[in-house]
C-alpha positions, 0 to 999 in steps of 0.5 A: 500500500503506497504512502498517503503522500505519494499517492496525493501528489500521482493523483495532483499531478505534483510532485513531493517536496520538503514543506515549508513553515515559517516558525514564530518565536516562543520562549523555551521553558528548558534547554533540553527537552523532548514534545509530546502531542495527544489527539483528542478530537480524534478518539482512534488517535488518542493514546490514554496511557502518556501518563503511564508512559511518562512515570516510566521514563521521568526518573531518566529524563531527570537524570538528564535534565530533560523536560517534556513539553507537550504541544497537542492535546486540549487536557494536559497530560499529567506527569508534562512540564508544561503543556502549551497551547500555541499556533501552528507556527509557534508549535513548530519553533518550539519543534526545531529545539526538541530532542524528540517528538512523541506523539500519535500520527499527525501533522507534528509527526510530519514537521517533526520529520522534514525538521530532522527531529527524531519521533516516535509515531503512534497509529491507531487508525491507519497503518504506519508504512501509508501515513509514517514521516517521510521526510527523514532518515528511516532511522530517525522514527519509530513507528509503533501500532497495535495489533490489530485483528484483520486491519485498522478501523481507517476511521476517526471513532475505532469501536475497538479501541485498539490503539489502547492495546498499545503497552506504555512499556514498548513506548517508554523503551522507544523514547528511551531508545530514541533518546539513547538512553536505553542502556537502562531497562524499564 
């Protein structure tokens, strides 16, 4: 199955190009910190676990003075140090500095990727080889789904949940592998 992107630009007659956003300045609240975004006005998107996900790593991301910024979601994840809610443009700036970009499969991924930012993508609704960022180096993402029984739901509202079947363990070990801090185990 082709990327979704691949197949817009056969069916626009264009082809695929690195996009372009004019980040707007925001101050940072760190200087070494990783973003985080959770959606939740997709329900097949969103993750109910960050909070597990973030008990599990914290402890190392202490150790290395790291902070977790997020940047989507309308209910603040708790174990985040700050959740902010910026426009697009701004999201972006405070993208360009991350260490790393966790979240479900969306535009942050994208940007993420075409900015050369490490991520770990979440998928719930589609598979990861259609929507995966492809705008950087294979190894700089991580794409983690469920498994699924036959196939994903393709929709906003999956009647089975099934990005919930996601462990906060196999995130937290790709952040950390991501981060290489995996040395330590969870």
């Amino acid at each position: 199955m082709p990327h979704l992107l691949e197949e817009y630009a056969k069916n626009l007659g264009v082809k695929i190009s690195l996009p372009v956003v004019k980040d707007h300045f925001f101050p940072l609240i760190a200087d070494k910190y990783i973003t985080l975004s959770n959606d939740d006005e997709v329900e097949s998107k969103h993750y109910p676990y960050y909070d597990m996900v973030l008990n599990l790593i914290k402890p190392f991301l202490q150790e290395e003075n790291i902070k977790v910024v997020q940047l989507g979601g309308k209910a603040k994840i708790e174990g985040v140090d700050a959740a902010l809610n910026l426009s697009f443009k701004q999201k972006s700036f405070i993208l360009s500095k991350s260490l790393l970009h966790v979240g479900s499969d969306s535009a942050l991924n994208h940007l993420a990727s075409a900015k050369q930012i490490p991520t770990v993508n979440i998928f719930g609704n589609t598979f990861p080889n259609v929507n995966r960022p492809i705008f950087s180096k294979p190894s700089f993402n991580i794409n983690i789904a469920p498994k699924w029984d036959k196939k994903p739901s393709f929709s906003n509202v999956d009647p089975k949940r099934q990005i919930s079947t996601i462990k906060p363990e196999k995130i937290a070990g790709c952040i950390l592998k991501s981060l290489k801090l995996n040395e330590v185990s969870i």
